[in-house]
C-alpha positions in Angstrom: 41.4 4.7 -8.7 41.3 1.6 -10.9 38.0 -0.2 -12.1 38.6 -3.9 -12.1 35.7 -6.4 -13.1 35.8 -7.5 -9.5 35.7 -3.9 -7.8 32.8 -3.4 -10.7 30.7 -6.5 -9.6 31.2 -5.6 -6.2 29.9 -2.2 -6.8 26.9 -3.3 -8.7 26.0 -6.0 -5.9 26.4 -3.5 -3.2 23.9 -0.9 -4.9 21.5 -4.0 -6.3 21.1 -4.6 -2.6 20.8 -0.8 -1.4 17.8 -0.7 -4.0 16.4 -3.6 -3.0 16.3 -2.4 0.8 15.0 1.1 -0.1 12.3 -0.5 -2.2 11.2 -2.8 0.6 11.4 0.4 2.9 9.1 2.6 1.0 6.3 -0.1 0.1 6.0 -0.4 3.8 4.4 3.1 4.3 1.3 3.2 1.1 0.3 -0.6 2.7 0.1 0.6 6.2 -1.7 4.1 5.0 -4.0 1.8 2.8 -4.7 -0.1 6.5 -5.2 2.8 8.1 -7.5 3.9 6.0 -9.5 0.4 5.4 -9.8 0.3 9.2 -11.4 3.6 9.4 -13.9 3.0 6.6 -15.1 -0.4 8.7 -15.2 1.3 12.3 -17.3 4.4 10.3 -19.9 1.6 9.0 -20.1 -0.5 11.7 -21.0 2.5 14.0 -23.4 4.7 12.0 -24.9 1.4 10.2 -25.0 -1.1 12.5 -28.7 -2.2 12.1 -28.8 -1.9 8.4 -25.7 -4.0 7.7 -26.2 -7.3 5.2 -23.4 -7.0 2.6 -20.3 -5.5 4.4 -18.0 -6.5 1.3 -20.0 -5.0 -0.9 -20.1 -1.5 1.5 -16.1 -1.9 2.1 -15.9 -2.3 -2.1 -17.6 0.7 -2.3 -15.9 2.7 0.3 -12.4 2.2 -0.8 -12.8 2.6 -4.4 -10.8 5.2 -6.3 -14.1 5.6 -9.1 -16.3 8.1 -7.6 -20.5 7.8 -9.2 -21.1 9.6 -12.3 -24.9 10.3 -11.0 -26.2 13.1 -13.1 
């Protein structure tokens, strides 16, 4: 088995490209779980707080934040 600079840049392209497809691959599933999870937020509000509704932004902001109320 011999290494020449063209088997090497081959080699290199082949796995750059391998990455790059893996990487597109696996950002696919957080986005659609993120969806997922946005869409059940909305459909939660919308039915339990129909009548009360003025600032949905402001309810989805809320809803899907990571920082949870320091209320002591």
């Amino acid at each position: 088995f011999r290494v020449t600079s063209e088997n090497f840049i081959f080699r290199v392209r082949r796995i750059s490209r391998s990455l790059h497809k893996g990487t597109e691959i696996s950002l696919q599933f957080p986005n659609s779980y993120l969806r997922e999870i946005g869409f059940s937020i909305l459909t939660n509000i919308k039915t339990k707080k129909r009548e009360s509704l003025r600032n949905l932004d402001e309810e989805m902001r809320v809803a899907i934040s990571n920082i949870r109320p320091n209320i002591g």
